[in-house]
MMTF fields as JSON, N, C-alpha, C and O atoms, coordinates in Angstrom:
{
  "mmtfVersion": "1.0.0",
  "mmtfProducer": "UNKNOWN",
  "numBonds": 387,
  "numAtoms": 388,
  "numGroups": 97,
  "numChains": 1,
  "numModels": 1,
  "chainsPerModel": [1],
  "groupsPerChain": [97],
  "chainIdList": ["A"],
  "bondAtomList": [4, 2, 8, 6, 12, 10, 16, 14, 20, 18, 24, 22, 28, 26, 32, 30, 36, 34, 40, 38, 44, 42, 48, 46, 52, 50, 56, 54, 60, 58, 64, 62, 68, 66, 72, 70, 76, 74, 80, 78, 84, 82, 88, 86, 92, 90, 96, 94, 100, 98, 104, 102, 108, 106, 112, 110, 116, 114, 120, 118, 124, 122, 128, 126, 132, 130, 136, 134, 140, 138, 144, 142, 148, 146, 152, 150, 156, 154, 160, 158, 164, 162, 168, 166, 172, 170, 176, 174, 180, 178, 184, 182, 188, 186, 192, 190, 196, 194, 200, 198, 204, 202, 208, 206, 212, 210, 216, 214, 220, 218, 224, 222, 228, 226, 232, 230, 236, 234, 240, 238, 244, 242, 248, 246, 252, 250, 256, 254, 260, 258, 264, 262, 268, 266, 272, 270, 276, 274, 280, 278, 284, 282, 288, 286, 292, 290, 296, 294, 300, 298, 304, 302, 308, 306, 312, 310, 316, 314, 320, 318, 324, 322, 328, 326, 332, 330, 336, 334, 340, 338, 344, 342, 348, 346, 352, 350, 356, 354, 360, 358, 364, 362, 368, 366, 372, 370, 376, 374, 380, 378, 384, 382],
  "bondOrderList": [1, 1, 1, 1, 1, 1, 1, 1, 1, 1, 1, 1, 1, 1, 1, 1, 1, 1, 1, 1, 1, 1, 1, 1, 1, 1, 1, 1, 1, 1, 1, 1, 1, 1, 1, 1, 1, 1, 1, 1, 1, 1, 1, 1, 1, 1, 1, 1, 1, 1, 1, 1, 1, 1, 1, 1, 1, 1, 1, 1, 1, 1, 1, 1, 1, 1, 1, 1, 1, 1, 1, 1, 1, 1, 1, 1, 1, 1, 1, 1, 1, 1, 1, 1, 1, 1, 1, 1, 1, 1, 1, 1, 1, 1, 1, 1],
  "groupList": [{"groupName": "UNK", "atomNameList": ["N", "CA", "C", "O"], "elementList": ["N", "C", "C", "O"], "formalChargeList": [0, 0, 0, 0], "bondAtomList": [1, 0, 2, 1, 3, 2], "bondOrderList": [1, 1, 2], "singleLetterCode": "X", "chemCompType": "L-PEPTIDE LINKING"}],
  "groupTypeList": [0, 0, 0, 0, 0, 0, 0, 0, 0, 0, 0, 0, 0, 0, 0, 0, 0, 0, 0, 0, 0, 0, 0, 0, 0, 0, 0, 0, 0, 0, 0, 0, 0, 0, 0, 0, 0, 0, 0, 0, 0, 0, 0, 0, 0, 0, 0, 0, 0, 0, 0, 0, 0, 0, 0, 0, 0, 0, 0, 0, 0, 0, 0, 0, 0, 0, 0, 0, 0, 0, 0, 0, 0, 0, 0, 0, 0, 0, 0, 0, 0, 0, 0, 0, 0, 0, 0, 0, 0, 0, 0, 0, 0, 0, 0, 0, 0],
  "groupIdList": [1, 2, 3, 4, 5, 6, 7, 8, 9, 10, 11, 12, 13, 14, 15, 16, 17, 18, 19, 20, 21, 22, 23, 24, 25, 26, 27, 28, 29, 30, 31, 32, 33, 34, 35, 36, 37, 38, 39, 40, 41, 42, 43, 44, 45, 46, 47, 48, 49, 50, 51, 52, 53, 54, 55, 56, 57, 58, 59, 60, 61, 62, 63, 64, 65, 66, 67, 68, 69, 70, 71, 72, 73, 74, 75, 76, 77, 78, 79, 80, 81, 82, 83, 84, 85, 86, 87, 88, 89, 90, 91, 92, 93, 94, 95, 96, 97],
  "secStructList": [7, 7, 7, 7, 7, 7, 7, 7, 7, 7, 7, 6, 6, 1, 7, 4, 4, 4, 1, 1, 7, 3, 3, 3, 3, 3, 3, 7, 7, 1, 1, 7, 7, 2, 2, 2, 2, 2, 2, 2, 2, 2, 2, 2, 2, 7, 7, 7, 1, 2, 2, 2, 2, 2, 2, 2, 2, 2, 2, 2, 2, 2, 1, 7, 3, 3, 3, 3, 3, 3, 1, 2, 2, 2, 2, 2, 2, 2, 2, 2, 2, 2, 6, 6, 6, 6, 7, 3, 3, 3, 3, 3, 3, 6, 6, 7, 7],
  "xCoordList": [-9.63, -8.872, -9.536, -10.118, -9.401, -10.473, -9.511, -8.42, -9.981, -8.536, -9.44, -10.582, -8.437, -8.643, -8.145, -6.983, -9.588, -8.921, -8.678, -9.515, -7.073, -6.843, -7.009, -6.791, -7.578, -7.647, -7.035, -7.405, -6.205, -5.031, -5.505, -6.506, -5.343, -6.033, -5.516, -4.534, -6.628, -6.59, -5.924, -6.18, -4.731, -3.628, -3.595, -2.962, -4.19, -4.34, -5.35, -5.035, -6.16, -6.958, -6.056, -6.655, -4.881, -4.408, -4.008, -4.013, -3.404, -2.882, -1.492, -1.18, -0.588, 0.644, 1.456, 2.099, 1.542, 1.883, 1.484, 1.996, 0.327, 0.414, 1.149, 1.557, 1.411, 2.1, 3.749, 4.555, 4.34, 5.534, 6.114, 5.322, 7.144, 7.803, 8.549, 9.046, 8.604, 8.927, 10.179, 10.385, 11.02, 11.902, 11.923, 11.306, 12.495, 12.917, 14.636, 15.493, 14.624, 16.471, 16.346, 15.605, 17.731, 18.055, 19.61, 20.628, 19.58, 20.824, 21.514, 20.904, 23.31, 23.974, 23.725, 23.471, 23.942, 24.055, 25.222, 25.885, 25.31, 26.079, 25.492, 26.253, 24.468, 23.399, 23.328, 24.037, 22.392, 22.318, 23.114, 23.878, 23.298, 24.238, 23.824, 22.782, 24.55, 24.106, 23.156, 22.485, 22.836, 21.698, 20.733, 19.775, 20.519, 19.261, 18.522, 17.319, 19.568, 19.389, 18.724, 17.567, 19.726, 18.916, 17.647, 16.835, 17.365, 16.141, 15.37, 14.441, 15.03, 14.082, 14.007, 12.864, 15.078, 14.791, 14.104, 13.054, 14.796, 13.124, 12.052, 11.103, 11.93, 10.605, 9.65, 8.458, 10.525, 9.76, 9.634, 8.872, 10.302, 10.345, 9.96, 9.554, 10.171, 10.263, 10.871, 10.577, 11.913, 13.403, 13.782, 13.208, 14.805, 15.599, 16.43, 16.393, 17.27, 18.494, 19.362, 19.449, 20.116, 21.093, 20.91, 21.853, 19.676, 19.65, 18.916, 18.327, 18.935, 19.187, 20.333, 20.627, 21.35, 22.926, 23.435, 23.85, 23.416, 24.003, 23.586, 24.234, 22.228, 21.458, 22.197, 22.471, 22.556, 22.864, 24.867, 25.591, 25.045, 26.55, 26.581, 27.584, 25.727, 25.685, 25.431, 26.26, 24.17, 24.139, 25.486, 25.861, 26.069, 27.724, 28.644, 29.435, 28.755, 29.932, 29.716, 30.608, 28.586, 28.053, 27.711, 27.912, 27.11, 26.036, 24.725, 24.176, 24.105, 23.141, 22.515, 23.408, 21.522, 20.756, 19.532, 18.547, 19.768, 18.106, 17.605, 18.069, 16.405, 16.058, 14.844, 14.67, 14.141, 12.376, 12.176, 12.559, 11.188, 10.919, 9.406, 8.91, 8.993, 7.009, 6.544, 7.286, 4.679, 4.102, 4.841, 5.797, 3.986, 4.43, 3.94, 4.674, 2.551, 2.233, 2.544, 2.18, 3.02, 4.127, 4.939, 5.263, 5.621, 7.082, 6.677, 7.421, 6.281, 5.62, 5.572, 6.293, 4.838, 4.88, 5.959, 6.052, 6.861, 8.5, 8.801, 9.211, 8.784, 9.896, 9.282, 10.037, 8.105, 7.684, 8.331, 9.174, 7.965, 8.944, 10.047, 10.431, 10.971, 12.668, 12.577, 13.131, 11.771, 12.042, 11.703, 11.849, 11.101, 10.993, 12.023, 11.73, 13.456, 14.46, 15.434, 16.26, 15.122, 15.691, 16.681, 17.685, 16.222, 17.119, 16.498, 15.345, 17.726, 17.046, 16.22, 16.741, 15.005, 14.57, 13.98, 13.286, 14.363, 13.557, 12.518, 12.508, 12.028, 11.171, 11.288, 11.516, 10.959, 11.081, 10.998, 11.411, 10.572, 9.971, 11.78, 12.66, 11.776, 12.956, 13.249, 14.262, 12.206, 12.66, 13.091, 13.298, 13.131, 13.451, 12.051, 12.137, 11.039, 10.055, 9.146, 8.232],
  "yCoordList": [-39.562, -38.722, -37.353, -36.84, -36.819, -35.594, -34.754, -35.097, -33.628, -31.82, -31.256, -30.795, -31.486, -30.517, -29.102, -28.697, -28.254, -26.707, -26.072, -26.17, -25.259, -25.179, -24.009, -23.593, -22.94, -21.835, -20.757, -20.711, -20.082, -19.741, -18.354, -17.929, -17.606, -17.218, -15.874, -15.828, -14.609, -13.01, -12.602, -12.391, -12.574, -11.737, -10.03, -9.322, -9.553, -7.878, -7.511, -6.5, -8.041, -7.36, -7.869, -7.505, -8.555, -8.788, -8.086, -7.047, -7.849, -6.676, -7.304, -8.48, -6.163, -6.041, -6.82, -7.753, -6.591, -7.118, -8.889, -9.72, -8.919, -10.402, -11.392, -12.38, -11.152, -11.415, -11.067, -11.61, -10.327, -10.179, -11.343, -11.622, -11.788, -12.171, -11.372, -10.265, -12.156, -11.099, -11.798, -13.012, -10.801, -11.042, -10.742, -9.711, -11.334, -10.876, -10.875, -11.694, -9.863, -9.583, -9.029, -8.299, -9.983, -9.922, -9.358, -9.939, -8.376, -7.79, -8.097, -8.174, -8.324, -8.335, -6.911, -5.753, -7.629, -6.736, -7.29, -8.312, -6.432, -6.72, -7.309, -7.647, -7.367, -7.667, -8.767, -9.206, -9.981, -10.8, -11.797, -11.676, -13.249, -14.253, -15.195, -14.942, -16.237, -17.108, -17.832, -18.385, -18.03, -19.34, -18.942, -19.715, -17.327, -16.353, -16.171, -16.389, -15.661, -15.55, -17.091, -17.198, -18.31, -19.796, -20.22, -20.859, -19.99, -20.123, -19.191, -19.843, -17.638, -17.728, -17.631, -17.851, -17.328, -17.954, -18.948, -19.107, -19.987, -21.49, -21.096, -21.179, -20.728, -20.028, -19.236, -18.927, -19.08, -17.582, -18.091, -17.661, -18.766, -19.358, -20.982, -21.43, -21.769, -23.245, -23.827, -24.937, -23.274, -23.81, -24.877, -25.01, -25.561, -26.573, -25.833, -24.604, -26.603, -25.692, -25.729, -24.574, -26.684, -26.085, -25.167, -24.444, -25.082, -23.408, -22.55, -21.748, -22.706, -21.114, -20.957, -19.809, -21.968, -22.17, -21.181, -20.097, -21.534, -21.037, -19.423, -18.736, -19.118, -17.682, -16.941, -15.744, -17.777, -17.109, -16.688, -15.743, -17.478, -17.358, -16.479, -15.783, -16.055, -15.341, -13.854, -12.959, -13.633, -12.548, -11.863, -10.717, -12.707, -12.503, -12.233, -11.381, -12.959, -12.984, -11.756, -10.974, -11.833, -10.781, -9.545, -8.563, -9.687, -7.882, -7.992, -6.973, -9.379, -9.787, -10.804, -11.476, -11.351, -12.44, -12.337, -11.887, -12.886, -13.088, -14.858, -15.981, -14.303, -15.117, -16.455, -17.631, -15.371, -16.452, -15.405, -14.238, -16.461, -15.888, -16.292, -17.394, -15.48, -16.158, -14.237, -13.303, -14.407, -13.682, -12.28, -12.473, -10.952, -9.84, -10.072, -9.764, -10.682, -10.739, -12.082, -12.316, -12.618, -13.908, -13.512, -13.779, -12.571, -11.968, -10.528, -10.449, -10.191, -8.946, -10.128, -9.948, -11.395, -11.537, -12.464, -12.863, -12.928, -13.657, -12.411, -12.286, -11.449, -9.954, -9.66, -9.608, -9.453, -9.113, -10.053, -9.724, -11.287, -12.212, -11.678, -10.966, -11.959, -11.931, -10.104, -9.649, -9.704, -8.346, -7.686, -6.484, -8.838, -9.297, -9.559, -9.747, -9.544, -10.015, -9.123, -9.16, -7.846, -6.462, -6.35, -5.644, -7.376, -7.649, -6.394, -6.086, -5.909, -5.271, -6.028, -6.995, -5.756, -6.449, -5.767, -4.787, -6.53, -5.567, -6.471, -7.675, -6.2, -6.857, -5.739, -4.534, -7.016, -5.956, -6.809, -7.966, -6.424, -7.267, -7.323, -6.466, -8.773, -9.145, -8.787, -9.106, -7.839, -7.055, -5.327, -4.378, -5.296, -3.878, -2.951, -1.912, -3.302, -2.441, -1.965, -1.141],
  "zCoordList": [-33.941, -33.046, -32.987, -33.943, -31.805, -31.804, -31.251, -30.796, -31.317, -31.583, -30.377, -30.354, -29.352, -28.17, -28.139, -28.142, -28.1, -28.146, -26.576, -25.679, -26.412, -25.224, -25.489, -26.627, -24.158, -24.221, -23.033, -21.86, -23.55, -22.954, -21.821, -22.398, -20.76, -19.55, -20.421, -21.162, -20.061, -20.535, -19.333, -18.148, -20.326, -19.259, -19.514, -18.729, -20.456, -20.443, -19.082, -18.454, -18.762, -17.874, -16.38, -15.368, -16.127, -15.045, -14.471, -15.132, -13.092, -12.224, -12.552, -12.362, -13.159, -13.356, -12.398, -12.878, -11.072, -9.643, -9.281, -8.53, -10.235, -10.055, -10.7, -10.09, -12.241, -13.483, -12.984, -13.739, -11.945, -11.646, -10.329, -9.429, -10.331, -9.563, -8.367, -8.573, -6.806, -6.144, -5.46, -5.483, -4.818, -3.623, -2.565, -2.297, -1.65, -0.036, -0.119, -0.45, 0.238, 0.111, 1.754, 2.413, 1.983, 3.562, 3.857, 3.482, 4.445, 4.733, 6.081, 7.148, 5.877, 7.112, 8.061, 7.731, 9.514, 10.336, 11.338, 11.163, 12.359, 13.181, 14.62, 15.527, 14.688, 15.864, 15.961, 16.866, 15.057, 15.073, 14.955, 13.999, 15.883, 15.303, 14.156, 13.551, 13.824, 12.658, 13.024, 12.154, 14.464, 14.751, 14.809, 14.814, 14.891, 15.313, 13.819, 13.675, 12.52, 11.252, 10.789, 10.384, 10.934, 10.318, 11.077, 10.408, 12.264, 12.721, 12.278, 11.801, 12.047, 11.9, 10.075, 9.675, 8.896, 7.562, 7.607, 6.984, 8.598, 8.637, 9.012, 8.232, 9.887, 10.228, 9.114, 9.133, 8.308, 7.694, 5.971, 5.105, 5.916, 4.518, 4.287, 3.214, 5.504, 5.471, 4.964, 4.522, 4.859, 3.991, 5.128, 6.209, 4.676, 5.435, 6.215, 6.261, 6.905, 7.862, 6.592, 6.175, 5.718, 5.107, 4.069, 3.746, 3.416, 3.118, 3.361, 2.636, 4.434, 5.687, 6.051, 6.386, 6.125, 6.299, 5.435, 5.845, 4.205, 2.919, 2.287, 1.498, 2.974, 2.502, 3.827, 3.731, 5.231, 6.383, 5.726, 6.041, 5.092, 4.856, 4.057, 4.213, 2.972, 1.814, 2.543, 2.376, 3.409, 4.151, 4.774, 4.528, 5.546, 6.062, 5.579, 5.983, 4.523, 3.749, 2.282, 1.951, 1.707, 0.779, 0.931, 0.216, 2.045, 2.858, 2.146, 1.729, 1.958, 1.573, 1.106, 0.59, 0.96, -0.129, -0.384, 0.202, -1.476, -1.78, -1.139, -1.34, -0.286, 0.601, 0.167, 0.487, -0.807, -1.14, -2.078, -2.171, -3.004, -4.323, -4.336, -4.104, -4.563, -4.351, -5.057, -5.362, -5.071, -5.541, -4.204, -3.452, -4.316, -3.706, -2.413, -1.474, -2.131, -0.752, 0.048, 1.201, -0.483, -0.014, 0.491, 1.648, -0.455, 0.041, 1.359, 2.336, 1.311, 2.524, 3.509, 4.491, 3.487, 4.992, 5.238, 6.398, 4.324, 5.057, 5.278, 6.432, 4.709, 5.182, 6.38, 7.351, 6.566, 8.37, 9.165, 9.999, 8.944, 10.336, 10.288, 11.216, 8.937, 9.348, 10.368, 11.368, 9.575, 10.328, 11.649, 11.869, 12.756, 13.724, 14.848, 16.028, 14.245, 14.913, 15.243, 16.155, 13.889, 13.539, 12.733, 12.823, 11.611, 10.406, 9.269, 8.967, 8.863, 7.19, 6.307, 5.751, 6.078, 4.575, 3.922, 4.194, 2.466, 1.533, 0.646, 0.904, 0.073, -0.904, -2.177, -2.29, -3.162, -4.768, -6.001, -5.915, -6.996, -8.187, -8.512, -8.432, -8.903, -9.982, -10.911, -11.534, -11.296, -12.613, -12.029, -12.786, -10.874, -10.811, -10.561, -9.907, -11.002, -10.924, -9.352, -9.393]
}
């Protein structure tokens, strides 16, 4: 039997921003309807319709959601589409930073 050595990736020299997790947080408005919001979350995320349903209900009913979770420049370009329609978005590390 032979001892495989695994060798684990140098995360000190990484960019902080890559090592973080990101969001798209989508805010209610009064402008848009629900079919305008679930079309383009599909559009912009490739989610299914029922959750774009459920992030569209959460927006409404909350005064927000968190929409997609991916690296920071993942999240910059779902936040440009949704923000295409003249929805609030934000983007922001899950940790606050």
């Amino acid at each position: 039997m032979s001892t495989k050595i695994i060798e684990l990736p140098d995360l000190h020299g990484a960019d902080s921003t890559e090592l973080e997790s990101w969001m798209v947080i989508v805010y209610n408005n009064e402008v848009n309807t629900y079919e305008e919001v679930v079309f383009i979350l599909m559009v912009a995320t490739h989610c299914t319709v029922e959750e774009a349903e459920i992030e569209t209900w959460e927006i409404d009913r909350l005064g927000k959601s968190n929409v997609h979770f991916a690296d920071k420049e993942e999240c910059e370009g779902v936040a440009q589409i949704i923000r295409q329609i003249g929805i609030q978005v934000e983007v922001k590390s899950e940790h606050g930073t």
